[in-house]
C-alpha positions in Angstrom: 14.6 -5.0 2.1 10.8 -5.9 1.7 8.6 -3.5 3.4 4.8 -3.7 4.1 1.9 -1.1 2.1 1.2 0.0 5.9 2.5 1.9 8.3 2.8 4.9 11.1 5.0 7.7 12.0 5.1 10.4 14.2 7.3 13.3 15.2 7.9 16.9 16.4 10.0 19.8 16.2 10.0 22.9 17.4 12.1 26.2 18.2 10.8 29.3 20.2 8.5 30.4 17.4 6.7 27.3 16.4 6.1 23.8 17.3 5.1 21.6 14.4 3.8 18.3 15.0 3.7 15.5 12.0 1.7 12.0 11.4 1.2 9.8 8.6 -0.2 6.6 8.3 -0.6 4.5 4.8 -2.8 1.3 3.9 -3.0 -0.8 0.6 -3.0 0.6 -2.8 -1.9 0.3 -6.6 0.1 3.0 -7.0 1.4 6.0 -4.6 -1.3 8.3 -3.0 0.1 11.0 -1.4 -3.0 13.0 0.9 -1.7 16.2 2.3 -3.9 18.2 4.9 -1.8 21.3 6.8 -2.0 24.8 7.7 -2.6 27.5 4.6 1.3 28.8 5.6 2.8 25.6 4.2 1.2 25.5 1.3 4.3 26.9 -0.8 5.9 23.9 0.6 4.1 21.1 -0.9 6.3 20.3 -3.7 9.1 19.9 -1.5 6.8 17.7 0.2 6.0 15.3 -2.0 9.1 15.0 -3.4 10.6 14.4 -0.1 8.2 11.6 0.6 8.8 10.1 -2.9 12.2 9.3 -2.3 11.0 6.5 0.7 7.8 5.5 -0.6 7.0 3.4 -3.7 3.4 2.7 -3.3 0.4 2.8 -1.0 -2.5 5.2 0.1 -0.2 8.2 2.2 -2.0 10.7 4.3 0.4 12.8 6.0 -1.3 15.3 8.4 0.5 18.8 9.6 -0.2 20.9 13.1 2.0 24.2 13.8 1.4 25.9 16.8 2.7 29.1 17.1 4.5 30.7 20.1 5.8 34.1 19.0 3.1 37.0 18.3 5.6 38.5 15.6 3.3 37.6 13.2 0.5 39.5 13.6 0.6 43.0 13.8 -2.3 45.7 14.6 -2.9 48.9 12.1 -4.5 52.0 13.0 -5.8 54.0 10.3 -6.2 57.5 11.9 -7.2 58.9 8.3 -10.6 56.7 7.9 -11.2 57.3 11.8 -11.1 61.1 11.1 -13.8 60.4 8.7 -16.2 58.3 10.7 -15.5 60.9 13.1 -16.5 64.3 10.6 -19.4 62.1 9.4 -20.8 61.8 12.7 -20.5 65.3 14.3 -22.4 66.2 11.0 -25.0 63.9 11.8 -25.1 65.1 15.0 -25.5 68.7 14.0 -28.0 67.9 11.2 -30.7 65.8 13.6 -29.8 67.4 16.8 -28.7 64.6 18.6 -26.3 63.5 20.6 -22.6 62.3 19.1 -22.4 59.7 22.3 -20.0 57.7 20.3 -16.6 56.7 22.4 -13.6 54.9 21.6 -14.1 51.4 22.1 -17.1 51.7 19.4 -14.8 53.4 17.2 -12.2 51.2 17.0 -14.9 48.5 15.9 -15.6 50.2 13.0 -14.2 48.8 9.6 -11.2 49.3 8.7 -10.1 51.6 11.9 -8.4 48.5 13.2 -6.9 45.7 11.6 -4.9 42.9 12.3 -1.9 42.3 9.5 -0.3 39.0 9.3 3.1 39.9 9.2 5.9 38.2 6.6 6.8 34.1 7.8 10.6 33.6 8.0 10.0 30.6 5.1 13.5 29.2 5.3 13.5 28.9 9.2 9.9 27.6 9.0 10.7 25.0 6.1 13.4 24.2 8.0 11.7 22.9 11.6 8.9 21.5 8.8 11.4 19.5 7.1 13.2 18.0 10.1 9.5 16.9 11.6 8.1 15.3 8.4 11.7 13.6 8.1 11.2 12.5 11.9 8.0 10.9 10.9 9.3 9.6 7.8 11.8 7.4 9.7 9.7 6.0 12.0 7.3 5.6 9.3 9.4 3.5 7.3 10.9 1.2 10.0 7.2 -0.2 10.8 7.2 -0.2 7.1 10.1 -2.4 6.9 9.4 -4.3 10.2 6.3 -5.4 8.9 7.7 -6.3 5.5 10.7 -8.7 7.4 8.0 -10.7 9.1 5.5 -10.8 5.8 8.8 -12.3 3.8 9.5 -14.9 6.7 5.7 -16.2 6.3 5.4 -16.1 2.3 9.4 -18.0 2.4 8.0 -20.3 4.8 4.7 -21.0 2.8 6.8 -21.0 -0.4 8.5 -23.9 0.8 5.5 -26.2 1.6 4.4 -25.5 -2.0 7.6 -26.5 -3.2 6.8 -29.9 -1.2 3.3 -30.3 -2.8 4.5 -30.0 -6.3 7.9 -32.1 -5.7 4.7 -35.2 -4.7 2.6 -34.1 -7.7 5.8 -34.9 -9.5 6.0 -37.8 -7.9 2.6 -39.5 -7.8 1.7 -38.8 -11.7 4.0 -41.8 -13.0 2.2 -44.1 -10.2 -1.7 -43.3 -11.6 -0.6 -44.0 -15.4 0.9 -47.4 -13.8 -2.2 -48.1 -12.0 -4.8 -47.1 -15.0 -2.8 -49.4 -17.5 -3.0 -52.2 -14.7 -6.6 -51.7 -13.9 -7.4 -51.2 -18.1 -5.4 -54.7 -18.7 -7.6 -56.3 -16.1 -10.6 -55.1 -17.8 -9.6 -56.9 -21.0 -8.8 -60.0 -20.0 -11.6 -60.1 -18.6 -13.7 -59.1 -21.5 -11.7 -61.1 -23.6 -12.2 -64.2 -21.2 -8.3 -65.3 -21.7 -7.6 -64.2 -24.8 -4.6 -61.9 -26.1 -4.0 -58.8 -25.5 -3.2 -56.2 -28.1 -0.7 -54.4 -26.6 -0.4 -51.8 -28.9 -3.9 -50.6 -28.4 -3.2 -50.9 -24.6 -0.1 -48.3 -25.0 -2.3 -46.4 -27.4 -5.0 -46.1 -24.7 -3.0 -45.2 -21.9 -0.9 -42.9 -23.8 -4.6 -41.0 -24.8 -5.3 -40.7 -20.8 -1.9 -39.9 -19.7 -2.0 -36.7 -22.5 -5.3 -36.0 -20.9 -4.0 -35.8 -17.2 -0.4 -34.9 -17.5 0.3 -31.8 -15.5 4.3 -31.6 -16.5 4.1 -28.3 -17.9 2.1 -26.7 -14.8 4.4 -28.4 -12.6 7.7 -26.9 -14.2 5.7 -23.8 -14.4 5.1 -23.7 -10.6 8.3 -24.5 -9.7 9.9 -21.4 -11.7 7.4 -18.8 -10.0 8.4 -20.4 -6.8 11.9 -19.8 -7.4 11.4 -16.3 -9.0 9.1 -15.3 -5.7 12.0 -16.3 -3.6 14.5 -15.0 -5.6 12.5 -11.2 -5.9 11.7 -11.8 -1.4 15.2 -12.1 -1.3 16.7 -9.6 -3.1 14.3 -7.1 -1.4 13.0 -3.5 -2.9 9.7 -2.7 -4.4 9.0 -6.1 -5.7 5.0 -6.0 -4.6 3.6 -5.7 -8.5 5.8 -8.3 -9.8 5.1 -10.7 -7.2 1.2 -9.9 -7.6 1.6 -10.8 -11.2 3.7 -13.8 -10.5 0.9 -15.0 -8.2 -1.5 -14.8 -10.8 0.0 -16.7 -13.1 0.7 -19.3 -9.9 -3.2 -19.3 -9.0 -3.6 -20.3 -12.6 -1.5 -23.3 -13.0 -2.7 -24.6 -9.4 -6.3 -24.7 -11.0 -5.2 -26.3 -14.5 -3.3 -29.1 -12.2 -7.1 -29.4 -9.8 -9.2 -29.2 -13.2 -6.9 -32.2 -14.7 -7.0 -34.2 -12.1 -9.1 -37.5 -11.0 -6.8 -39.2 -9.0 -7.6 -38.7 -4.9 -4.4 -38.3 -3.5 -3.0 -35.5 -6.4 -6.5 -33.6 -5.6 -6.3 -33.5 -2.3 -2.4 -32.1 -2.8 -3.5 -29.8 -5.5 -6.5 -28.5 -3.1 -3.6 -27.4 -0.4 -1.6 -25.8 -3.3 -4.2 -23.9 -4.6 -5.1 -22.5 -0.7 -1.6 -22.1 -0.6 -1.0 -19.8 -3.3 -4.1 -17.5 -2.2 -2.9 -16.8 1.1 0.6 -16.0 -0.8 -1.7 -13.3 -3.6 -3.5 -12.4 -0.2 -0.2 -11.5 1.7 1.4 -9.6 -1.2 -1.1 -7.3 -1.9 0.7 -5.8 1.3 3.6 -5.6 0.2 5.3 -2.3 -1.3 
């Protein structure tokens, strides 16, 4: 299945310690780009991470964002350390003895001091966290990848529609090319009985002549060439998967024979055909450079 560079997902999971909310979005690019941004907790996780998100995406700019919220206050504890409050406490009856001033200091100031009171983040249960983690980032991935492929069905409805009106163009190409080397040797004949007020022809230089001017317009090879990209761009849109850099490349080489056939040309009708294949075939490199 085709699927588009861009795309959203969303999802949630939660338990009655934690509630994890994911998003990620992607646009255009080469190659994969995976952006992480989430809480300092899942950090050990990111590995797993990425190689989750590997297995789904093939290319484009990722940036997967990560909220927890936690419900449960099991994972901070409070530490009193009676020892160093015994201290502060000795230093500053001594102070008060020395200066003969009052010790006025109460509890509530103590406990402010450093290190009387501190706050301990307690040990994360990492397998029941990775866990909820996991099932929200695969939430997201889902829904992620369906836009993904949504996007990519109706991109390869449009590039197999546009496809075929290329076909079209080079099948008349084809088809007018014999006419203008009928109509030059006509018009060149003309020219030299006219010249030649009545008098014979040499045939041989006429053939020689128009064989010099057909070798200098003839477009045969583009054509064919066309024709096979065609057919291998159809053939890759068909058979789905991450086809985006080969079609990109295919398109290239596409752009290049639709301006060898417009540089060739001098006949109206083939230049005006050649003018909607070449407009064609950037819309097509244009549309593709979405595609995974």
């Amino acid at each position: 299945m085709i699927r588009s560079m861009t795309g959203f997902g969303r999802s949630e999971a939660s338990n009655d310690d934690y509630k994890i909310a994911v998003e990620m979005k992607s646009v255009n690019h080469r190659y994969l780009d995976l952006g992480i941004k989430m809480p300092k907790k899942f950090n050990a996780f990111e590995g797993e991470l990425r190689s989750l998100l590997k297995q789904q995406i093939q290319r484009g700019k990722v940036d997967l964002y990560i909220t927890c919220e936690t419900f449960s206050d099991r994972s901070v504890s409070l530490n009193y350390n009676e020892a160093l409050a015994r201290e502060y406490m000795d230093i500053l009856s001594r102070m008060s003895s020395q200066f003969a001033i009052e010790n006025d200091v109460k509890v509530s100031a103590l406990s402010r001091y450093p290190e009387v009171i501190t706050a301990e983040q307690g040990e994360e249960d990492e397998e029941e966290l990775w866990k909820l983690l996991k099932e929200a980032v695969l939430g997201a991935l889902a829904a992620f990848v369906k836009q993904r492929e949504t996007e990519g069905a109706h991109l390869k409805d449009d590039l197999l529609g546009k496809l075929d009106s290329m076909g079209v163009w080079v099948e008349e190409i084809e088809a007018r090319s014999p006419q203008i080397l009928k109509e030059y040797r006509a018009k060149l004949e003309d020219k030299v009985k006219e010249l030649l007020s009545g008098s014979g022809i040499d045939e041989n230089r006429i053939a020689a002549e128009v064989a010099l001017y057909a070798d200098k317009i003839c477009v045969d090879e583009e054509t064919v060439r066309l024709k096979s990209h065609i057919g291998a761009v159809r053939t890759a849109l068909l058979s789905g998967g991450a086809v985006g850099r080969k079609l990109d490349f295919i398109a290239q080489e596409m752009n290049r024979e639709a301006n060898t056939i417009l540089s060739k040309s001098n006949d109206i009708e083939i230049s005006e055909t050649a003018i909607e294949l070449k407009t064609a075939v950037e819309k097509v490199r244009e549309q593709i450079q979405n595609i995974e």
